[in-house]
Structure formats: C-alpha cells, structure tokens
NUKEKOL-156673 format. One line per field, with one value per atom (N, C-alpha, C): x negated, y, z negated; atom name. Coordinates in steps of 0.2 Angstrom, whole numbers, plus 5000, padded with zeros to 4 digits. Example, Ala and Ser with C-alpha at 12.3 -4.5 7.8 and 13.67 -1.06 7.14 Angstrom:
# residues 2
u <- c(4934; 4938; 4934; 4936; 4932; 4936)
v <- c(4972; 4978; 4984; 4989; 4995; 5000)
w <- c(4961; 4961; 4961; 4965; 4964; 4961)
at <- c(N; CA; C; N; CA; C)
END
This chain:
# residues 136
u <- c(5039; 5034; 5031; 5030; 5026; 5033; 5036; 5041; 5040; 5041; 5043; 5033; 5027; 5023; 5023; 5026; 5028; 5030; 5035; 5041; 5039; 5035; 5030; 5025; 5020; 5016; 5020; 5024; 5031; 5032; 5033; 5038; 5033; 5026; 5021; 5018; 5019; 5015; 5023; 5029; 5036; 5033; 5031; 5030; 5025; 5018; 5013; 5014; 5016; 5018; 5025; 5031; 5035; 5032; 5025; 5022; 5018; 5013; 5009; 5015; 5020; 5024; 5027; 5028; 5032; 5025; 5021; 5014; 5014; 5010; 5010; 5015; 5022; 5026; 5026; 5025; 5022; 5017; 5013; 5008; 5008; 5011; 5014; 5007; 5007; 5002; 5006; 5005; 5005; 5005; 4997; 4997; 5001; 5001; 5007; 5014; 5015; 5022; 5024; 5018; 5019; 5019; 5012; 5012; 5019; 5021; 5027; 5034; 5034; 5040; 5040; 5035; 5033; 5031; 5025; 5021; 5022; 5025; 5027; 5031; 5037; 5041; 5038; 5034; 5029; 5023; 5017; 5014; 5014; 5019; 5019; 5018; 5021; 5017; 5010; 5009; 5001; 4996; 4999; 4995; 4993; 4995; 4990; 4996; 4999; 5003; 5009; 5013; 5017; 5024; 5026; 5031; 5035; 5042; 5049; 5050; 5048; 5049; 5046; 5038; 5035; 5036; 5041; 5045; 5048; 5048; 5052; 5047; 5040; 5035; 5034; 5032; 5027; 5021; 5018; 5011; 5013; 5008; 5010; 5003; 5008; 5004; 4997; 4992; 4986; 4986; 4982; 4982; 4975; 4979; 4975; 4971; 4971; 4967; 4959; 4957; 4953; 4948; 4951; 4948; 4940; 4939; 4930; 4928; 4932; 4925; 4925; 4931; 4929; 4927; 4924; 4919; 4912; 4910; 4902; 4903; 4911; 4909; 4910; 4910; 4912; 4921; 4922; 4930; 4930; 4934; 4934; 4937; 4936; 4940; 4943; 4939; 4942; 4947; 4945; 4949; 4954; 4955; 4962; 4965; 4962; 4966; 4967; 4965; 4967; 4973; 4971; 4977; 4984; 4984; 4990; 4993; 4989; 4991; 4995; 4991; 4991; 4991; 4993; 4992; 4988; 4981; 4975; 4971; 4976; 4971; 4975; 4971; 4971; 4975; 4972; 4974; 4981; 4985; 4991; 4994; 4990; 4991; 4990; 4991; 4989; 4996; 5002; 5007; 5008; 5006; 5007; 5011; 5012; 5016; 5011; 5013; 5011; 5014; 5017; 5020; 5020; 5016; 5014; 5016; 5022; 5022; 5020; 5022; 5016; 5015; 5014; 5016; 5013; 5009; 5007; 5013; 5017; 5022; 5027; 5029; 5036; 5035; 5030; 5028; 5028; 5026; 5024; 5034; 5036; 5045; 5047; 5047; 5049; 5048; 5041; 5040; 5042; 5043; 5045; 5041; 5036; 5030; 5028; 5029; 5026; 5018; 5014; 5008; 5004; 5000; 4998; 4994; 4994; 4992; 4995; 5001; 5005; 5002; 5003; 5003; 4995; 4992; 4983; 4983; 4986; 4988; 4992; 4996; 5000; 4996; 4993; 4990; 4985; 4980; 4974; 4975; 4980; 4983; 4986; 4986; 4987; 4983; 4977; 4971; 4966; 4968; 4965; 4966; 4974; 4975; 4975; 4974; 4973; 4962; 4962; 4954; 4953; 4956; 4959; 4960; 4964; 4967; 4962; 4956; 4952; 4949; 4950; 4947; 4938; 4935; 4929; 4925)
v <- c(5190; 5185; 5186; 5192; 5194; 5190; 5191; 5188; 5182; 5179; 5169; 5168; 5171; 5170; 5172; 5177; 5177; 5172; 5170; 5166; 5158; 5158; 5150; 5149; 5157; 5157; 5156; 5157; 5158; 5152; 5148; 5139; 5138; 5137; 5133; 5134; 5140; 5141; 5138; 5138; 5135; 5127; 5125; 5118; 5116; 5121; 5119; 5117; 5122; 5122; 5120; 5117; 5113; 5104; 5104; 5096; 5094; 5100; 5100; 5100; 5102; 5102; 5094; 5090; 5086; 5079; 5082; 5077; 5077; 5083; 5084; 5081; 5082; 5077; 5069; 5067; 5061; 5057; 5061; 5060; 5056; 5048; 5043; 5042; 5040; 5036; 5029; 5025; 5018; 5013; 5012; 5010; 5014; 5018; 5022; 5019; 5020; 5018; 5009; 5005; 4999; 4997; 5000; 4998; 5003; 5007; 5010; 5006; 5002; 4999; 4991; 4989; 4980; 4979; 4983; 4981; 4988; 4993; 4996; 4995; 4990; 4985; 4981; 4979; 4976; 4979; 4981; 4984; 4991; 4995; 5003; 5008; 5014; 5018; 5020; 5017; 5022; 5014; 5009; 5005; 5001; 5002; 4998; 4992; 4990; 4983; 4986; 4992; 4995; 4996; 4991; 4992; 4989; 4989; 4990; 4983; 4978; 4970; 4967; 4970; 4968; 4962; 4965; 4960; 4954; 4954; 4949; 4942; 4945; 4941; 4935; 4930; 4924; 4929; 4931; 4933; 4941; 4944; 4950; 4954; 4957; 4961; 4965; 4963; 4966; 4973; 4977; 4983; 4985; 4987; 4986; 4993; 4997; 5004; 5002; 4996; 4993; 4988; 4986; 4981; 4983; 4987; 4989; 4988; 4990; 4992; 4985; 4980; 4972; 4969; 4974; 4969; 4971; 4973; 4977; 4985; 4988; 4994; 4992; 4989; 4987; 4985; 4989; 4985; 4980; 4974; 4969; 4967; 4971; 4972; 4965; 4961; 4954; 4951; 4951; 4947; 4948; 4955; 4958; 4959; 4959; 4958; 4950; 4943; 4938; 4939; 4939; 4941; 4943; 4949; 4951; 4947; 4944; 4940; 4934; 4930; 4923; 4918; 4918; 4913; 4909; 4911; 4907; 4905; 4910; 4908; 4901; 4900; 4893; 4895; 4900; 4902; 4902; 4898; 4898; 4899; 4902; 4905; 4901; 4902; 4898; 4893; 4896; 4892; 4887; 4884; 4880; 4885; 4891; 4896; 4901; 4902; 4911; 4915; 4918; 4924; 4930; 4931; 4935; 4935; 4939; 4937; 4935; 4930; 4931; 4935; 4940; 4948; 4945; 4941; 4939; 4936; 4932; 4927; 4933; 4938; 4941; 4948; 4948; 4955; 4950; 4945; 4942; 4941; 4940; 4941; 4945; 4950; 4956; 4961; 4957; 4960; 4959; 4963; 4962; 4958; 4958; 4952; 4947; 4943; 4935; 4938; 4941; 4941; 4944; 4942; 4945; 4951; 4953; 4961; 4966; 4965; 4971; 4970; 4963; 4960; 4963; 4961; 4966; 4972; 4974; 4983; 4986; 4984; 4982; 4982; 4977; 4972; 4977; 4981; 4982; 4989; 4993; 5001; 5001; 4995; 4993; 4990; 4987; 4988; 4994; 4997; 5005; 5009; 5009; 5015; 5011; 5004; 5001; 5003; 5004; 5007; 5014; 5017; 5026; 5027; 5023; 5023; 5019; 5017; 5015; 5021; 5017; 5024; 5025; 5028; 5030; 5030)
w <- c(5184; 5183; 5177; 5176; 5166; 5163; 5162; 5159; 5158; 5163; 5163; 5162; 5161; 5158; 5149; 5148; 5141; 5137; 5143; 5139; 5139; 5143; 5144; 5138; 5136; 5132; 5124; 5123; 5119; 5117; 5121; 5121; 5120; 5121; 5121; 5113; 5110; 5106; 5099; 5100; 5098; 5097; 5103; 5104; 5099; 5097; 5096; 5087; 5087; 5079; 5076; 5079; 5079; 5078; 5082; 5083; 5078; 5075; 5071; 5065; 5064; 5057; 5056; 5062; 5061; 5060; 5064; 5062; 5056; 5051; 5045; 5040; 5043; 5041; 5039; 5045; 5048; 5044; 5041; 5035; 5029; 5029; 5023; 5019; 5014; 5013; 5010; 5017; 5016; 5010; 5008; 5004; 4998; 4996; 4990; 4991; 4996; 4998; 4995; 4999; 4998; 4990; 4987; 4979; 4977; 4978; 4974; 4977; 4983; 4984; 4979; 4980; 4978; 4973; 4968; 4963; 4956; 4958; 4953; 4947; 4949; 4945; 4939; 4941; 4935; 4935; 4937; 4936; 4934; 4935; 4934; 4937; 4938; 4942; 4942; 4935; 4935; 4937; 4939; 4941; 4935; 4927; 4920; 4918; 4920; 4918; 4914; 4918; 4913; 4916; 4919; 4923; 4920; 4923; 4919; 4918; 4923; 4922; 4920; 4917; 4913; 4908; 4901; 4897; 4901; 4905; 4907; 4911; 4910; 4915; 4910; 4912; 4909; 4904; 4911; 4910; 4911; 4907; 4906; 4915; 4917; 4923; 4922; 4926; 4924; 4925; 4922; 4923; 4930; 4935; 4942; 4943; 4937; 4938; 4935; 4933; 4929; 4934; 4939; 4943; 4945; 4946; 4947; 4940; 4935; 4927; 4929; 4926; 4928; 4933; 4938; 4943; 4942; 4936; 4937; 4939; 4940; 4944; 4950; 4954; 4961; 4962; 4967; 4967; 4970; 4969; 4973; 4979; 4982; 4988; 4991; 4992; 4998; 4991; 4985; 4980; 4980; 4978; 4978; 4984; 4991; 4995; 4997; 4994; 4994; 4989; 4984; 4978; 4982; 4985; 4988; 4994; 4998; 5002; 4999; 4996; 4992; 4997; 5002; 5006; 5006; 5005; 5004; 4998; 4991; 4986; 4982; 4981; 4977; 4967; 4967; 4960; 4960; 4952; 4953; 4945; 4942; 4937; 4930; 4923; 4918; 4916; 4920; 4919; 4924; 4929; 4935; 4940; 4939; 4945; 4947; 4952; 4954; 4955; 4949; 4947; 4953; 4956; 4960; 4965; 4968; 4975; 4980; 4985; 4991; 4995; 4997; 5000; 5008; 5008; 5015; 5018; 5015; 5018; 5019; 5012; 5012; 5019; 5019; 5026; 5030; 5031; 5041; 5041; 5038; 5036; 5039; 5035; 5036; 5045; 5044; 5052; 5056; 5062; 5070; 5075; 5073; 5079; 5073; 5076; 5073; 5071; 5074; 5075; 5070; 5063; 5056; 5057; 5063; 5062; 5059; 5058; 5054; 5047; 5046; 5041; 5037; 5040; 5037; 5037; 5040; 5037; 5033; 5032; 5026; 5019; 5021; 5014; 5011; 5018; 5019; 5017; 5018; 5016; 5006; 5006; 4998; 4996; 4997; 4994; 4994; 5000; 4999; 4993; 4993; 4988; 4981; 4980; 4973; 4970; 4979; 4975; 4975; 4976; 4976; 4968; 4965; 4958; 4952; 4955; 4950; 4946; 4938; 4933; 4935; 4932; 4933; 4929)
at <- c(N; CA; C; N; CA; C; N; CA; C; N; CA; C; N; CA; C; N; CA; C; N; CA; C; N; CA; C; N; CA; C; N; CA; C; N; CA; C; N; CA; C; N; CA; C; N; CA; C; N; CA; C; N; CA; C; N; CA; C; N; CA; C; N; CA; C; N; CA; C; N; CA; C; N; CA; C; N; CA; C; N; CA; C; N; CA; C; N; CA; C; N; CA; C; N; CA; C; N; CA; C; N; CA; C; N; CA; C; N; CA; C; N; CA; C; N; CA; C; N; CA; C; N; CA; C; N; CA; C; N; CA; C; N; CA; C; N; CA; C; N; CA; C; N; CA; C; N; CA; C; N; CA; C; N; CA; C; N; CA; C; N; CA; C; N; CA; C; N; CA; C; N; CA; C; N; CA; C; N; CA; C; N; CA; C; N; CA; C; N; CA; C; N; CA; C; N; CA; C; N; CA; C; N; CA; C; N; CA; C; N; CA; C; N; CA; C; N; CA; C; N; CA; C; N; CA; C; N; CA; C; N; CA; C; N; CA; C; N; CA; C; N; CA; C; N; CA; C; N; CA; C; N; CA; C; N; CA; C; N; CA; C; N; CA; C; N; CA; C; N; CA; C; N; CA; C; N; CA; C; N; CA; C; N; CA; C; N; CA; C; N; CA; C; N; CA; C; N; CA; C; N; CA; C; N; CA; C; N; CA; C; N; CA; C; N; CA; C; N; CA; C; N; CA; C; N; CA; C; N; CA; C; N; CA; C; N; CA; C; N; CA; C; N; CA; C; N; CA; C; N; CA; C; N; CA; C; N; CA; C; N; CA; C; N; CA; C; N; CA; C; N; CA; C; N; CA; C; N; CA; C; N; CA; C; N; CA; C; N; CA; C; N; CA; C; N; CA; C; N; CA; C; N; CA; C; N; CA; C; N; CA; C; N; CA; C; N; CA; C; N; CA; C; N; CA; C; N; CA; C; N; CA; C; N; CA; C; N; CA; C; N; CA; C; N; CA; C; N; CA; C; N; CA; C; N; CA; C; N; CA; C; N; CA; C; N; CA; C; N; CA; C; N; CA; C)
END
C-alpha cells in the first residue's frame, strides 16, 4: 500500500512537470509569428521598412516602429488594425492600388470556420505586437 502511494505521488508529481513544460512550450507569441510570416518580407524584421522586397515595391514600406511618435505618441490602434484587415478602408494608395495585402480576406481563407472570429485574433495579436515594437 506505501508503495502504490509512492508511486501515485511519483506519476503525479511526472505528470505535473511534464504539463507545465509542454505548456511553457505551448507559449507562441502570435502576433510575432504573424508579422514575421506576412509583413517581414517588406517590412523587416525590426519592423522600419527594411525588408528584402522592399526594392521591388511601388511605394516604399512604412517603418511600423514609428506609428505612435506619428500619432502624437499614441499608437493607433483601430487604424492599423483597419490597415491590416483592409476590408474596410477606403485608402488605396498614391498609385490607384493597395499594395498591402488584405490580411482580412487572405486569414478568413485560410481558416477553418467561415466565422471572423479567428480572423480578429489574428489581426488583433498583430496589432499587439506592432505596439510592443514601438520606439520610445
């Protein structure tokens, strides 16, 4: 009986820290992940307009570590997250295009439920870490 309580205390305590390591794992940060799959290309990894397909744009990619100083110090949170969506905004750039992809149409795509709730988390985990990266 001590035993099979040993060995219960044992697994349990195997279990605990087995779960806690794979959580910890578990641990993405979304937004990072999305700006370093989708807008690093042009953008950069450090987020200042410095990405590899840069040259190749119209318009040259905005540096997105900068969007507070150019809002008064405020970051614009709904802007940039219409910007990323595009579905809604009307801006369609200096050249008659919107260079920008429309990450709202290519994510409701990409998902598994018709339904834009993935889609705002998505968008919403990349506006977070776009105001993480703002300079100071």
């Amino acid at each position: 009986m001590k035993h099979t309580a040993i060995g219960l205390a044992v697994s349990l305590l195997a279990m605990a820290v087995l779960s806690s390591a794979s959580f910890a794992q578990g641990q993405v940060d979304l937004g990072k992940r999305a700006y370093e799959e989708n807008c690093a290309s042009c953008h950069g990894i450090s987020g200042k307009g410095d990405g590899a397909v840069r040259m190749h744009l119209v318009k040259a990619p905005s540096n997105l570590t900068t969007l507070a100083k150019r809002n008064g110090g405020l970051f614009p949170r709904e802007r940039v997250r219409e910007m990323i969506d595009g579905r809604t905004t009307t801006e369609i750039g200096p050249h008659g295009t919107r260079e920008m992809p429309i990450w709202g149409l290519v994510y409701r795509t990409q998902g598994t439920q018709p339904a834009d709730f993935p889609v705002r988390n998505r968008i919403d985990s990349l506006v977070d870490f776009l105001a993480r990266i703002q300079e100071k």
